[in-house]
N, C-alpha and C positions, 0 to 999 in steps of 0.2 A: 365331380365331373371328370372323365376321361378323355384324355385328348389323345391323337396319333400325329406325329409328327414327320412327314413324310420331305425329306431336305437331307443333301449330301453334303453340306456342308457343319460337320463338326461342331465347327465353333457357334457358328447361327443357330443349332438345334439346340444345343447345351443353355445358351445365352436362355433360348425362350423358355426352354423348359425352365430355369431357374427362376425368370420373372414368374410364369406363372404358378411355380409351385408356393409362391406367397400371395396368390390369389385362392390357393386353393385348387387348384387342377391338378391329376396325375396325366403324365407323358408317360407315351411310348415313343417308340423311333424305327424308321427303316428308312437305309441309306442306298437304297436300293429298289429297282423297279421290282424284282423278283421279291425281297423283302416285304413290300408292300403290299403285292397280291396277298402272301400267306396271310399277313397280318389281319386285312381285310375280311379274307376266307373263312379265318378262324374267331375273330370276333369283330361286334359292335363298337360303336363310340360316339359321345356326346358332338363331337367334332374333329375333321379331319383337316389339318393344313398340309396343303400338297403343292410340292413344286414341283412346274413341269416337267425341268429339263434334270432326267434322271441315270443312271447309268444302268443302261441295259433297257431301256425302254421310256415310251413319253407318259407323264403323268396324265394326258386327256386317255391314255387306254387304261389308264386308273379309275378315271368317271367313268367309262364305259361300261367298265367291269360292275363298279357300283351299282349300276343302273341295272343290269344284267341279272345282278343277284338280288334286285329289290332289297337294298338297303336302305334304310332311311337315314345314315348319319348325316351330318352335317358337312360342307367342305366350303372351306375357303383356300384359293390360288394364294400360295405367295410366290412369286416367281419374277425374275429379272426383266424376263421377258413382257413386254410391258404392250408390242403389239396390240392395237383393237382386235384386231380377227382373232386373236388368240383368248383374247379375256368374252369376246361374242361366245365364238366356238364353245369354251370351258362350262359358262353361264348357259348354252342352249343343251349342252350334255347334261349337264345335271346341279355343275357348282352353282352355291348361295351365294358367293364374295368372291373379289380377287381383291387382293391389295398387293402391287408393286413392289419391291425390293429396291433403297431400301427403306423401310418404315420404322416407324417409333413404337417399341412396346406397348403402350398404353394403347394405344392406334388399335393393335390388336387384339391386345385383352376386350378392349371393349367392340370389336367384329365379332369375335368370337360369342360375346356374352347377348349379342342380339340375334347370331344365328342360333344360341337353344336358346333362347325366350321366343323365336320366332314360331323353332319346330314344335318345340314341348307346352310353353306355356301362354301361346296364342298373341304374342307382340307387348306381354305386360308384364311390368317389375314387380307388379304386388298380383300374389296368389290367394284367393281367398276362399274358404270352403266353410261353408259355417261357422262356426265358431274357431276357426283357423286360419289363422291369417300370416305370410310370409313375403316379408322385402327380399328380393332378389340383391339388390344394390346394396343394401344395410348386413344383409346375412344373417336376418335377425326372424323369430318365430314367436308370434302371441298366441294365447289360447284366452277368448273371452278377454281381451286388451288386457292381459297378463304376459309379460316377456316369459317367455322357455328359453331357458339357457342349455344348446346341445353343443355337442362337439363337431368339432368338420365331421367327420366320419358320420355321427348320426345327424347333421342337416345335409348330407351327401344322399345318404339312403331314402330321407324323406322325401326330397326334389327327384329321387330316381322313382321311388314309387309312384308319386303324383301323374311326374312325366307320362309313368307307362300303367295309371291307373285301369281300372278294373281287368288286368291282364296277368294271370299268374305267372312269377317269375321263381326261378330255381335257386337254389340257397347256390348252387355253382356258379350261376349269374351274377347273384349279387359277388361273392365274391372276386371273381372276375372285374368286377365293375369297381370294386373300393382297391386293387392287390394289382390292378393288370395282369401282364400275362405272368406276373409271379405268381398268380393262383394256383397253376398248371404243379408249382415245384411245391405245395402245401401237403401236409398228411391228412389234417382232417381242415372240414370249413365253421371249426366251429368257434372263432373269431367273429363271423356273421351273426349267427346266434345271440354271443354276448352283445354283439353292438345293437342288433333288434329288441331283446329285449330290454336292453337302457332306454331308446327310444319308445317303448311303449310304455312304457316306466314311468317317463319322464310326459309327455303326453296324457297320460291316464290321470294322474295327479294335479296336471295344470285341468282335468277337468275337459280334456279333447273326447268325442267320439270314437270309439273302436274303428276306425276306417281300415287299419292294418288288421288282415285277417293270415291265419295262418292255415294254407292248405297240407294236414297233413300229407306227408310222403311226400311230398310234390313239390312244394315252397310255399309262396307269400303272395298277397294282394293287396290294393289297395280298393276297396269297395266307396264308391259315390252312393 
């Protein structure tokens, strides 16, 4: 899952990105309102943390912009600024969450983990698709009440395809989406590839459905 972390302050961004990179989340970062447009412009994200109060401009012309561009990421406010009209304001633009500054980590990992269960997988920790079935909480993947043992990278890819099932995505997406914007500095994307095909590998063998299709030229689906 991908996160943007959008907060000028250093230390604060550094701290979260570290908690969550042992949940499993890749960060990015802009410490900057101008920063933050690009970043948004250029790509997607599982969820966005956005503080208002930015240099060079206010994080609600963040949401705005969001909105503008029919994005669907997700955002949660963290910001000092703790005003009602400001968390109403934020919440009627477009934010899913605000949470006050300052908050306790876990506070957040777990805001975070119920706006994409909210967006992607309908408000539920267990995903189940036939003979496929995945705890959210657990991080854990049966086929036919048999554990699959994947890597992050390949329970990353599966939650992203589910997320954006029967929708073709580009091998430059996916990589994007497991690399961030180190995708952009890669030669070839065929890092993706090997981790696709581990995953159908590994799936095919526990006995799962072909649900991952592969769109020559084009990239990948996940077919219901």
């Amino acid at each position: 899952m991908k996160l943007l972390i959008i907060e000028d302050e250093p230390a604060l961004s550094k701290s979260i990105a570290t908690y969550l990179a042992g949940e499993s989340y890749l960060c990015e970062f802009a410490d900057t309102f101008a920063k933050a447009l690009e970043k948004i412009a250029l790509y997607s994200y599982d969820c966005i943390l956005l503080d208002l109060m930015l240099p060079g401009g206010s994080g609600l012309k963040i949401l705005e912009e969001l909105k503008r561009q029919n994005k669907t990421d997700g955002v949660i406010i963290i910001s000092a600024k703790n005003a009602l009209e400001d968390k109403i304001l934020g919440l009627q633009i477009g934010a899913d969450d605000y949470l006050a500054k300052p908050f306790h980590l876990s506070e957040l990992t777990a805001r975070i983990h119920a706006v994409i269960r909210r967006k992607q997988f309908g408000h539920s920790n267990l995903i189940k698709q036939n003979e496929l079935e995945i705890d959210l909480l657990a991080k854990s993947v049966q086929v036919k009440e048999i554990p699959v043992l994947l890597t992050k990278k390949e329970l990353d890819l599966l939650l992203y395809f589910i997320g954006n099932k029967n929708r073709v995505i580009s091998k430059a997406a996916l990589a994007e989406h497991l690399s961030g914007d180190l995708a952009d500095m890669l030669d070839s994307h065929d890092f993706v590839y090997a981790h696709i095909k581990n995953l159908k590998k590994k799936l095919h063998e526990a006995g799962c459905d072909s649900y991952l299709k592969t769109i020559y030229g084009v990239g990948y689906k996940w077919e219901l």
